[in-house]
PDB file of N, H, CA, C and O in Angstrom:
ATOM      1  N   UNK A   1     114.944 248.144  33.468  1.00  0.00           N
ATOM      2  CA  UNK A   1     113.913 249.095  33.889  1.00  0.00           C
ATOM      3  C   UNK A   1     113.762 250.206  32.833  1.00  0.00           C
ATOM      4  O   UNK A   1     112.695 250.539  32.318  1.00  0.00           O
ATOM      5  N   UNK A   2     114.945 250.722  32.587  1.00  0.00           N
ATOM      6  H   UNK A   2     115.812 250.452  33.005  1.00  0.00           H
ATOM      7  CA  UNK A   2     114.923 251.921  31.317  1.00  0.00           C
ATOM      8  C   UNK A   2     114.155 251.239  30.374  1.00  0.00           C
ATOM      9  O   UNK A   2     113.084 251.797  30.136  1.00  0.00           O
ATOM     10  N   UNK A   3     114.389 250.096  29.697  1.00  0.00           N
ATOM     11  H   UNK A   3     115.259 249.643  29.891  1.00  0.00           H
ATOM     12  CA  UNK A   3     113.936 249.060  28.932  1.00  0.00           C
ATOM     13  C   UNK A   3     112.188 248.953  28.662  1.00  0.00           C
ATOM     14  O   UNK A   3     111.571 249.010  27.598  1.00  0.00           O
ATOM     15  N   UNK A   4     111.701 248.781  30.035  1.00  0.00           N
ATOM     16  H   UNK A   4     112.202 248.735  30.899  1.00  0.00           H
ATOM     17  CA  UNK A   4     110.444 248.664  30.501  1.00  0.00           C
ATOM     18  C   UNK A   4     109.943 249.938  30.393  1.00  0.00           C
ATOM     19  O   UNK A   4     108.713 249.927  30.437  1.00  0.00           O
ATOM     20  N   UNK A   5     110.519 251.256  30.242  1.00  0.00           N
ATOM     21  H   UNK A   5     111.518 251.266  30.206  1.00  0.00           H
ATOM     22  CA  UNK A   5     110.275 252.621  30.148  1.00  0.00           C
ATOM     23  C   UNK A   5     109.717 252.891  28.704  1.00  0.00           C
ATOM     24  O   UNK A   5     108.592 253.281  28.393  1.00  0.00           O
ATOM     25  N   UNK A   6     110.677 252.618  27.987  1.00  0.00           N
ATOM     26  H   UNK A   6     111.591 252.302  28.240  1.00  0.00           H
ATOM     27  CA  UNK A   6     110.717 252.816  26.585  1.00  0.00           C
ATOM     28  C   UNK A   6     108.990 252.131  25.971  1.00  0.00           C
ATOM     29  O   UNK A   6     108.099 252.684  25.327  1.00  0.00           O
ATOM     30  N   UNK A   7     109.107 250.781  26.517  1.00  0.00           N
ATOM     31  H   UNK A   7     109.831 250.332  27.040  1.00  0.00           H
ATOM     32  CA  UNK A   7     108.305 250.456  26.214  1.00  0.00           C
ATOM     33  C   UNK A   7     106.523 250.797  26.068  1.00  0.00           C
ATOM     34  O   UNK A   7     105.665 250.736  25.187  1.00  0.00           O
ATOM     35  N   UNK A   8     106.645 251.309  28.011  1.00  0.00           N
ATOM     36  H   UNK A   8     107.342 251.358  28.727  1.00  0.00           H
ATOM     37  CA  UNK A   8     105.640 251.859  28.159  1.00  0.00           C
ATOM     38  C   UNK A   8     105.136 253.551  27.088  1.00  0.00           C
ATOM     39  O   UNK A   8     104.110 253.982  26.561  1.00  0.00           O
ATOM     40  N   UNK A   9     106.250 253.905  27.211  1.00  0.00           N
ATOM     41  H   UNK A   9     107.083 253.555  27.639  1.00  0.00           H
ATOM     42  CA  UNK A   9     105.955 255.182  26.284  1.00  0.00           C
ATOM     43  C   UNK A   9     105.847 254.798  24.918  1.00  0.00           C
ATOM     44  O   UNK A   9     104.757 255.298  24.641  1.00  0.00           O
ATOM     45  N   UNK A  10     106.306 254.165  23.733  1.00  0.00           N
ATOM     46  H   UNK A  10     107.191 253.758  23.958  1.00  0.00           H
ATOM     47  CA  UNK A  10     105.861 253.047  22.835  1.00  0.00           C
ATOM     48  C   UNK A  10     104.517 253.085  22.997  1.00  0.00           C
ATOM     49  O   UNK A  10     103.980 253.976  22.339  1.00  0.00           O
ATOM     50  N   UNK A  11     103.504 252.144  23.917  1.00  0.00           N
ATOM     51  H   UNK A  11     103.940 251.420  24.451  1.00  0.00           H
ATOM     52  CA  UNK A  11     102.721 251.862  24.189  1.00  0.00           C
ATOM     53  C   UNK A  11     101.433 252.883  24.265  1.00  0.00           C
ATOM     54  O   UNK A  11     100.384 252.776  23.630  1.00  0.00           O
ATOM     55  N   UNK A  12     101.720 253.691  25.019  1.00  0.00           N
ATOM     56  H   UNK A  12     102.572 253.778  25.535  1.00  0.00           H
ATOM     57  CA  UNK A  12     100.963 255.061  25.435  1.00  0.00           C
ATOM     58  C   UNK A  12     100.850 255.929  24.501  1.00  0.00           C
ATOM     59  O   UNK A  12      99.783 256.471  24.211  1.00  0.00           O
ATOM     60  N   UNK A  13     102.180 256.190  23.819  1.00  0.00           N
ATOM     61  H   UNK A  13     103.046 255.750  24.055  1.00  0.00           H
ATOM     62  CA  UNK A  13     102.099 256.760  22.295  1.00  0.00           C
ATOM     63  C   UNK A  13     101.016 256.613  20.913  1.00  0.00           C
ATOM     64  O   UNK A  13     100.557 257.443  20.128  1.00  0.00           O
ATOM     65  N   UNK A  14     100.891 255.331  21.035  1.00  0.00           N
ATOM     66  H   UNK A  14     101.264 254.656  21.672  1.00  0.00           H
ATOM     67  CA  UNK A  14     100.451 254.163  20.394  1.00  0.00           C
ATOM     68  C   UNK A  14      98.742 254.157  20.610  1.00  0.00           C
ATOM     69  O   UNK A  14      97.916 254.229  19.700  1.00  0.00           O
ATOM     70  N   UNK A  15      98.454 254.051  22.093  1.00  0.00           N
ATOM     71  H   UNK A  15      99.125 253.994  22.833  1.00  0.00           H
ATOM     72  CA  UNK A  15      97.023 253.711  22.748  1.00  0.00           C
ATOM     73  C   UNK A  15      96.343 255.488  22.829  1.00  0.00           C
ATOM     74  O   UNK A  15      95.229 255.740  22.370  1.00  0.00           O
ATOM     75  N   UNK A  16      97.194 256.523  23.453  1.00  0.00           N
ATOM     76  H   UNK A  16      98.099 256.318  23.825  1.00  0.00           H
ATOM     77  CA  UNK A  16      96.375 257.962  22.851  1.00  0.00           C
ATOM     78  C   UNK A  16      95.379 258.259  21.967  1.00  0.00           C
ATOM     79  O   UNK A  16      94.196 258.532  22.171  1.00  0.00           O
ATOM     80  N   UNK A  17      96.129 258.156  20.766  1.00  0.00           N
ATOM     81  H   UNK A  17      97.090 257.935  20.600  1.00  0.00           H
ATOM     82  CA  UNK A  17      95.311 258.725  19.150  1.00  0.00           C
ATOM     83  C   UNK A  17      94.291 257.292  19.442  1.00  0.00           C
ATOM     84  O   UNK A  17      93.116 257.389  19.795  1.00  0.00           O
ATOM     85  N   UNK A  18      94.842 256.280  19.266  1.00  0.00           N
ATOM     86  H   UNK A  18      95.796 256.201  18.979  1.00  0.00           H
ATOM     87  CA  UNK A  18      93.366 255.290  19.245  1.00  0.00           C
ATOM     88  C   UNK A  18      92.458 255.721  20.104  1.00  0.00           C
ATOM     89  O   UNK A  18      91.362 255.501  19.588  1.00  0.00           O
ATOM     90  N   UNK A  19      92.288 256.374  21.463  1.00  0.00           N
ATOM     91  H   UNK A  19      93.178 256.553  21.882  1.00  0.00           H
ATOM     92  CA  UNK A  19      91.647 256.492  22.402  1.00  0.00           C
ATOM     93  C   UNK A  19      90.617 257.599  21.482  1.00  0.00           C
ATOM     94  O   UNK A  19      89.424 257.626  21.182  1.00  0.00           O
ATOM     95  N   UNK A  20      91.798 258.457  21.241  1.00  0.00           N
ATOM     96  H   UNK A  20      92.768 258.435  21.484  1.00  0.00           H
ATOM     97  CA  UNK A  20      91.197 259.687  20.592  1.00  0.00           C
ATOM     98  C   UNK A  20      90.265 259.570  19.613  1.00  0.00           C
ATOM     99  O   UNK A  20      89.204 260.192  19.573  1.00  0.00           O
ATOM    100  N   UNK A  21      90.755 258.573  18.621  1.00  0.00           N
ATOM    101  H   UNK A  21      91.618 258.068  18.653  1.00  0.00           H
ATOM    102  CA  UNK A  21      89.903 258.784  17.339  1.00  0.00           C
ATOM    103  C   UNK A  21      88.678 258.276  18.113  1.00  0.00           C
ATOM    104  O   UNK A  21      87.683 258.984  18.265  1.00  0.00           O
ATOM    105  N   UNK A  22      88.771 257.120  18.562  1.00  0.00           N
ATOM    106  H   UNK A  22      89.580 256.545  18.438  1.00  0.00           H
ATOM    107  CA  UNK A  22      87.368 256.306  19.173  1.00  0.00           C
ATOM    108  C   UNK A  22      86.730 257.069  19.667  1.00  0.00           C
ATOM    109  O   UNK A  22      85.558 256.831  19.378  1.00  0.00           O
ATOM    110  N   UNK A  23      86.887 258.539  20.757  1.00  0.00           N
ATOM    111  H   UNK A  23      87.840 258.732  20.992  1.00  0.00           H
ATOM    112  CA  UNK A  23      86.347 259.234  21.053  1.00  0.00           C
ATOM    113  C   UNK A  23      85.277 260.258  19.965  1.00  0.00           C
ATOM    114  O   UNK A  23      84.148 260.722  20.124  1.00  0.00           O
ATOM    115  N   UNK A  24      86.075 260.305  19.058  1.00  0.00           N
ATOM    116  H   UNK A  24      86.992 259.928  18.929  1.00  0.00           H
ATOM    117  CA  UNK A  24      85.838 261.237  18.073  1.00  0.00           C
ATOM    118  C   UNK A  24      84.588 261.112  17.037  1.00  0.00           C
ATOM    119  O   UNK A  24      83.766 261.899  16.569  1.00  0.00           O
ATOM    120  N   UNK A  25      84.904 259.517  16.899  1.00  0.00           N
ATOM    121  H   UNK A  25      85.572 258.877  17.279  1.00  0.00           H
ATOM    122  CA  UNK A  25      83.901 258.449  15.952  1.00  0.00           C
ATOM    123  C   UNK A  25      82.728 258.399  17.248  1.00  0.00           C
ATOM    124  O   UNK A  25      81.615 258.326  16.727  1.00  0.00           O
ATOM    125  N   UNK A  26      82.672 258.408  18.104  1.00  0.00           N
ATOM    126  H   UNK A  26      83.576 258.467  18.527  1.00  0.00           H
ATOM    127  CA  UNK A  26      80.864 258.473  18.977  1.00  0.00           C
ATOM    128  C   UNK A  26      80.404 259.807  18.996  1.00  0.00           C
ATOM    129  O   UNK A  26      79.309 260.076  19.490  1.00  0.00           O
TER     130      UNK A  26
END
């Protein structure tokens, strides 16, 4: 489960700034 934690934050870390820039670029 900790395991599955890490990951998700990895992930979310990861998917933010992309969200962001994409936001940024329209």
């Amino acid at each position: 489960m900790f395991q599955n934690g890490i990951i998700g934050f990895s992930f979310l870390s990861y998917l933010v700034p992309t969200v962001r820039y994409f936001y940024v670029c329209l």
